[in-house]
Each structure stands twice: as structure tokens, then as C-alpha cells.
C-alpha positions, -999 to +999 in steps of 0.1 A: +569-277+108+551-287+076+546-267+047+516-246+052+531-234+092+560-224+073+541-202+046+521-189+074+549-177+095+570-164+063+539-140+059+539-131+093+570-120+096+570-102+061+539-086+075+566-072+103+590-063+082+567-042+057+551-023+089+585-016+101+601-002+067+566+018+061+569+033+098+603+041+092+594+053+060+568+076+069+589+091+098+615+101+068+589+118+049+572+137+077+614+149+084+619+155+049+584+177+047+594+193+080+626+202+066+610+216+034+585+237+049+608+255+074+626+268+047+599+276+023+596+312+034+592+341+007+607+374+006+590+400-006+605+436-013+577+457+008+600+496+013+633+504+016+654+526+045+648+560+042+663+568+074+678+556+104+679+575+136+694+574+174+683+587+202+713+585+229+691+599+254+659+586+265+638+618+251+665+632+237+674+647+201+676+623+174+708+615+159+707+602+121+734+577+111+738+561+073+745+529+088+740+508+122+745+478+137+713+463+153+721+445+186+698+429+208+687+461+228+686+483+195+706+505+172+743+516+174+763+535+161+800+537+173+797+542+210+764+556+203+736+530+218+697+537+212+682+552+244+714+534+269+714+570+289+691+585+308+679+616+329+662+609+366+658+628+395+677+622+429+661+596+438+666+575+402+629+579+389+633+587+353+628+621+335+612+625+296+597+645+278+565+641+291+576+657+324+605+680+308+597+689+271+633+705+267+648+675+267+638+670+231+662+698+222+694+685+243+721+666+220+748+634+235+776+627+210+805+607+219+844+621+203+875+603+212+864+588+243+845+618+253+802+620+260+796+657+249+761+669+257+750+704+236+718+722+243+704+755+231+719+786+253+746+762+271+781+754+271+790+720+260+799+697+283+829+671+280+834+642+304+848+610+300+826+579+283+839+557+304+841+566+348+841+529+365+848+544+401+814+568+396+785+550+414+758+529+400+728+540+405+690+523+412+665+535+387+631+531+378+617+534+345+580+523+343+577+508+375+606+484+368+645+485+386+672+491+362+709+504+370+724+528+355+760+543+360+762+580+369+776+603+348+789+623+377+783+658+391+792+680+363+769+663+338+740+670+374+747+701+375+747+710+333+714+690+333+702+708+363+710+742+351+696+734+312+662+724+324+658+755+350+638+736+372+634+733+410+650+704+416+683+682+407+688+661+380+712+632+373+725+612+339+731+577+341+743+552+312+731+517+311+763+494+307+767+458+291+770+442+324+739+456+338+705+437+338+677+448+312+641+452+318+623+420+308+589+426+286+566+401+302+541+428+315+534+427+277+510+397+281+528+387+245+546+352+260+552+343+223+577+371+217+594+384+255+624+413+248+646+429+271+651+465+270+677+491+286+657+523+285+629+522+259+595+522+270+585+484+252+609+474+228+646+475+215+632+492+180+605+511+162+597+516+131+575+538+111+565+546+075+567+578+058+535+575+044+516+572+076+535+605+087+520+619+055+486+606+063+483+621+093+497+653+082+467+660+060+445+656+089+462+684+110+472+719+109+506+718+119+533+702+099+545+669+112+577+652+105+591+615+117+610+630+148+584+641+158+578+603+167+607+592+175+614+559+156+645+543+148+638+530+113+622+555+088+607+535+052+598+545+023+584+536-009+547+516+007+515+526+013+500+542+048+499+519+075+512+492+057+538+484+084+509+477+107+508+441+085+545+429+090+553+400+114+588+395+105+607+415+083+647+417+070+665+445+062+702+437+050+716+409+077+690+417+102+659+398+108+634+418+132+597+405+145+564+423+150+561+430+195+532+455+193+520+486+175+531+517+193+501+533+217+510+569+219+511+595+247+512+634+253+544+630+244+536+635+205+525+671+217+562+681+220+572+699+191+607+684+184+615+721+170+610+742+200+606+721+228+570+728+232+541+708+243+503+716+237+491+689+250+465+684+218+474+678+185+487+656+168+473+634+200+435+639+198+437+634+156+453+605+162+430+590+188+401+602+157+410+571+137+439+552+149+419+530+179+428+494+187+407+464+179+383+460+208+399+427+222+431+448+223+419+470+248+437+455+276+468+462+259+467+497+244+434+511+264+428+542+247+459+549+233+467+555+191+483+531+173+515+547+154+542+528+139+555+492+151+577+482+178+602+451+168+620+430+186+655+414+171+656+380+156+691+384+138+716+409+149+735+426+118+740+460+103+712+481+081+722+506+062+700+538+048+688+525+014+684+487+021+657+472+008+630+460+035+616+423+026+585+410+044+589+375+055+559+351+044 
């Protein structure tokens, strides 16, 4: 090979060489970017916990804790799971409020191992938390199947005799082994949840201020219970909760489902048990409309408060500071 091949192959191969170190070198930058950019995010201080509340029972009264843990399929405290029992008729279809009003003013506590359900005018009734030879039963909630494990004849007949209606009621609990509901009706594919007895997702929040809002557009007073979330903030503007995608509130990371579209059962005054059937509905439905190309998912429903889905399980406690993740 004479002297001018060999300088032509030298560059040839250096050519090679440089193409493959500036491949390799660009790969490691676009990694290294990657790598910056996913962890790049920004916490900002948005509210704080004002509140935190339970609801054992699906429709039931409201149990306020100082701390929880947030699992996947909600809030807990002690044995106390969000919405994990849950009144249906014989033949499993669920009860609520919407159907039963009263059940707004019946109480579930657990003590020592024991469920204890209180209402106004009755007895209260002890039975054990745990009954693994009781049946379990086929529900429906929504349209969907879900099991649930009976809570026996005693807890039937309490039930049946608090609501003084023409028919028999039942009380089952939703146990760790059983299936959840899974959320792809939403049409949200990004973001599917599962759910034991909620109507859409595991948690809902809702700001002080928007109560407060609202309250200055009706006569009647209105209070957060009224709307049954399970994380009450404070210290933001109206509505401003409608804005979060992904916030964190001590170890717990939650995302953005949906808003909340609301239903007669906001009539139900969580005081007396009582439902109009108007108000706070019809003010709501005055200025809290979806965007139009959210009609297929909230028709004509109000939009009130936000329903999360967990990221990052961990425990909240009243006071925590809420931080909006950008």
C-alpha cells in the first residue's frame, strides 16, 4: 500500500471512530437530560389540611381523624377504612343516601375488635369486626359486581328497623382479599383506579373556600359534610383545587382522576337527615357546568371538589402543608 492509500484509509477509519464516540456521546447526553428533567419537578406550598374525614359507611356519617394513612383504596384510620361497608337490599343492590336519606345520620366505629353502629333513637349495636364463617355476598354498586362480607342478621335487622322501611336491609364489608371495581368506564385510560365502595375514586378533596363560595349564593348554611370529602384545605382561593394534577401532602403523592359531578344527594342535610331535592343542587348547576367537550363525562352534572387517585401511599396528618407538583 503506498503512502497516499494509507493516509486515505487512516482518515477513513478516524471518520468511524469519531461517528461512533459522537453517537455514543450523544446517547449519554440525551440520558443525562432525561435524567435531569424527570427530576426537575417544583413544589409549591398551595393550602394546608384543615381536615380529614371518614366515612365507614357508604352514605354514612363522617368520622374526623387527626391523622390517616392513605392506601390505595383511600383513607384509614385504625380498622376504620373509607367507604369499605356498605348497606344493600336482599338482593345485594346498594342503598345511599339518595334512596335512604337517614343513612347520613347512622355512625360505624370499630372498639376492641368490635363494629359498633349508633343511630338517633336506637340501641347501639356490637358485633364482631371480624365473622369469616358469615357469607359473602354478590353486590352491585353502579352497575358493577363487588363482594362484600355480611355482617350477619343482627346488624339486618338494626338496619332494617333504623330505616323503617318496607323492606330488609343487609351490611356488608369489603375485605382485602376481595376484588375492587376497576375505573375504566371513566374513559380516562391515562389514570385507571380501583375502588371498593366509592362512586369513582379512592379520595376527594375539597377546599374550604369553594364551600364558602357557594354559601353566599344560598340561603341555607352549608358546611363540608355536607359534601362528603375526605380531605378538607385551607388557606387557597375558591376553586383553586380544580387546577391541581398532582399534589403531595406529607409522604403521600395523589393525582387529579376527575372533578366531582354532583347528584340529589347534596340535598340531604347532613343535620337532620333531610332531603329537598333543590338546593344546594340547582345553585350549583347555576355556575359550576363542565367544559362542553366534557359533556360525555359529567352531562349535566356540577362540578364540586376533585377526586384523586394515589400515586404514593403514606400517612397525612391535619395541618400538613399541601404542595402542588409542577
Amino acid at each position: 500500500m503506498d503512502l497516499r492509500q494509507s493516509a486515505v484509509s487512516a482518515l477513513v477509519n478516524n471518520k468511524k471512530a469519531c461517528l461512533l464516540v459522537g453517537a455514543g456521546a450523544a446517547v449519554l447526553g440525551l440520558g443525562l437530560g432525561y435524567k435531569y428533567f424527570q427530576k426537575a419537578e417544583v413544589k409549591v406550598s398551595v393550602a394546608l389540611v384543615s381536615q380529614l374525614l371518614i366515612h365507614p359507611v357508604k352514605s354514612g356519617k363522617a368520622l374526623s381523624v387527626s391523622q390517616a394513612e392513605c392506601q390505595n383504596f383511600g383513607l384509614k384510620h385504625g380498622d376504620l377504612q373509607d367507604r369499605h361497608w356498605l348497606v344493600v337490599q336482599e338482593d345485594g343492590h346498594m342503598v345511599t343516601g339518595r334512596q335512604e336519606p337517614r343513612l347520613v345520620l347512622m355512625s360505624l366505629t370499630c372498639d376492641d375488635g368490635q363494629v359498633c353502629l349508633n343511630g338517633p333513637d336506637m340501641d347501639e349495636l356490637r358485633f364482631p369486626f371480624k365473622q369469616p364463617k358469615n357469607p359473602e355476598k354478590g353486590c352491585r354498586v353502579f352497575g358493577a359486581d363487588i363482594q362484600g362480607r355480611d355482617c350477619g342478621d343482627e346488624a339486618s335487622r338494626w338496619l332494617t328497623r333504623y330505616l323503617a322501611a318496607d323492606k330488609t336491609f343487609r351490611l356488608v364489608h369489603f375485605e382485602p382479599h376481595m376484588q375492587p371495581r376497576k375505573q375504566e368506564e371513566l374513559q380516562l385510560p391515562h389514570l385507571k383506579c380501583e375502588v371498593a365502595y366509592p362512586d369513582c375514586a379512592p379520595v376527594m378533596l375539597l377546599s374550604e373556600a369553594s364551600v364558602r363560595d357557594l354559601d353566599s349564593k344560598v340561603e341555607k348554611d352549608m358546611t363540608v359534610e355536607r359534601f362528603r370529602p375526605n380531605i378538607v384545605i385551607s388557606d387557597c382561593e375558591a376553586f383553586e383545587e380544580d387546577s391541581w394534577e398532582e399534589i403531595q401532602i406529607g409522604s403521600v403523592r395523589l393525582q387529579r382522576v376527575m372533578s366531582c359531578g354532583r347528584c340529589i344527594f347534596t340535598t340531604v342535610d347532613p343535620e337532620t337527615g333531610i332531603i329537598n331535592r333543590k338546593e344546594p343542587l340547582e345553585t350549583l348547576k347555576s355556575y359550576r357546568q363542565c367544559k362542553p367537550s366534557e359533556k360525555h363525562i359529567y352531562q349535566t352534572s356540577p362540578l364540586f371538589g376533585q377526586l384523586l387517585t394515589v400515586k404514593k401511599t403514606g400517612t397525612m396528618h391535619v395541618g400538613d402543608v399541601v404542595y402542588k407538583i409542577r
